[in-house]
C-alpha positions in Angstrom: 0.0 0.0 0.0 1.5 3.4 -0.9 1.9 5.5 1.6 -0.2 9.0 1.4 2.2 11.3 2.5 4.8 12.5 -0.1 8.2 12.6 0.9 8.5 16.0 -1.0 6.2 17.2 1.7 7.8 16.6 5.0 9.9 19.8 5.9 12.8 19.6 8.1 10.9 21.0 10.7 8.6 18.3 10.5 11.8 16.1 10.0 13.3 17.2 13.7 9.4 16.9 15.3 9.4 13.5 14.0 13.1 12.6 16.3 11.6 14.8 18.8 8.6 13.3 19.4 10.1 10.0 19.2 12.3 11.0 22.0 9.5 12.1 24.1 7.3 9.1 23.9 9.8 7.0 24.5 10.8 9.0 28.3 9.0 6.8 30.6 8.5 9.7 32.5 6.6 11.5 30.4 4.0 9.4 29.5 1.2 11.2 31.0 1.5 14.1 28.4 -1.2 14.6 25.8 -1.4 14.1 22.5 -1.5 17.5 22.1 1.4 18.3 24.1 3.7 15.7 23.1 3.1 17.6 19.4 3.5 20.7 20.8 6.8 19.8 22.4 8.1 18.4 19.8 7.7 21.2 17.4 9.3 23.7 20.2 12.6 21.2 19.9 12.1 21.3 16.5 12.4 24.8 16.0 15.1 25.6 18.5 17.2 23.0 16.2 16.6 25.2 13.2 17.2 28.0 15.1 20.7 26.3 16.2 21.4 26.1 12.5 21.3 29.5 11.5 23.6 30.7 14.2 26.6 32.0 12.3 30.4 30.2 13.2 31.8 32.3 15.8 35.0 34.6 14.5 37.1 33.1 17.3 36.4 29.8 17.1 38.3 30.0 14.1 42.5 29.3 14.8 44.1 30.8 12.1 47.0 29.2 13.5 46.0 26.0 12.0 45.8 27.8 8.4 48.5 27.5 5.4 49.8 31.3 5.5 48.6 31.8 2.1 44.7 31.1 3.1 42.6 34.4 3.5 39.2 32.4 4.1 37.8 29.7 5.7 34.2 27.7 5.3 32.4 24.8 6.1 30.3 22.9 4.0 26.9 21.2 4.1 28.6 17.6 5.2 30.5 19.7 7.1 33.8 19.5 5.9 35.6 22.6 5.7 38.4 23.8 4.1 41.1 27.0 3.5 40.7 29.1 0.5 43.0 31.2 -1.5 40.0 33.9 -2.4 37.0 34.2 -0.8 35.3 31.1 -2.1 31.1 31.2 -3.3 28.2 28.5 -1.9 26.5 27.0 -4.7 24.0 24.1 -3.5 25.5 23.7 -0.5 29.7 23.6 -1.0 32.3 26.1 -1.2 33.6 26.5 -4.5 36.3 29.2 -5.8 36.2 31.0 -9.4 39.1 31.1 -11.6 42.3 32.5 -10.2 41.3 30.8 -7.1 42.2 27.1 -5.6 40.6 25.1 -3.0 42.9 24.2 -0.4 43.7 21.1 1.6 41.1 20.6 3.8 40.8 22.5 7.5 39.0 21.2 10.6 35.6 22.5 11.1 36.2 23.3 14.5 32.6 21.5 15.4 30.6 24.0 13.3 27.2 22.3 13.0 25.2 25.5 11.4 24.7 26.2 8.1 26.8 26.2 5.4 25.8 29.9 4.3 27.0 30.8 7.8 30.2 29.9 8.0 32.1 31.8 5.9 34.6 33.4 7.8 37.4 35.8 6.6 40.8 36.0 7.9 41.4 39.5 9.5 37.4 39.5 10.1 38.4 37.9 13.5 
């Protein structure tokens, strides 16, 4: 039997609420909740996790100590790997790419970033 929700429709929103809520039933302790508020709950957690995302890298959380000499940027992309750049690199669908004259660099710790990739751009002297 198909099922009659369409993937294409599920948000990550409704993606995090899903974990959420699965954490929540599953807490013994909270098994009196309604319905309602398990839902509720859930959607809170939800949306502090998106929220979480969109927090920029911090400038200091950056060591620049760790960078070639050369690099003038750093940034992280969506699978989080990150890497040094030559030129202050451009986010197409999710990864850091430079344009010509540019190069991509050997590849940098992410220094735990966990946001999103169009906020971690950082450039060196920005700090």
């Amino acid at each position: 039997m198909p099922n009659k929700y369409n993937e294409a429709q599920i948000s990550l929103r409704d993606y995090f609420a899903g974990l959420a809520m699965q954490a929540i039933i599953a807490n013994p302790s909270l098994d009196t909740l309604a319905p309602s508020d398990v839902s509720s709950d859930a959607y809170n957690q939800a949306d502090a996790m998106l929220a979480e995302r969109t927090k920029a890298i911090p400038q200091e959380s950056i060591d620049w100590s760790k960078a070639p000499e050369w690099a003038i940027a750093h940034a992280v992309d969506s699978d989080f790997t990150a890497a040094w750049f030559d030129v202050e690199p451009e986010l197409v669908d999710g990864k850091w790419y430079v344009g010509k004259g540019g190069k991509r660099a050997q590849s940098a710790p992410n220094f735990n970033y966990q946001g999103a990739p169009e906020n971690s751009l950082i450039m060196r002297g920005a700090e």
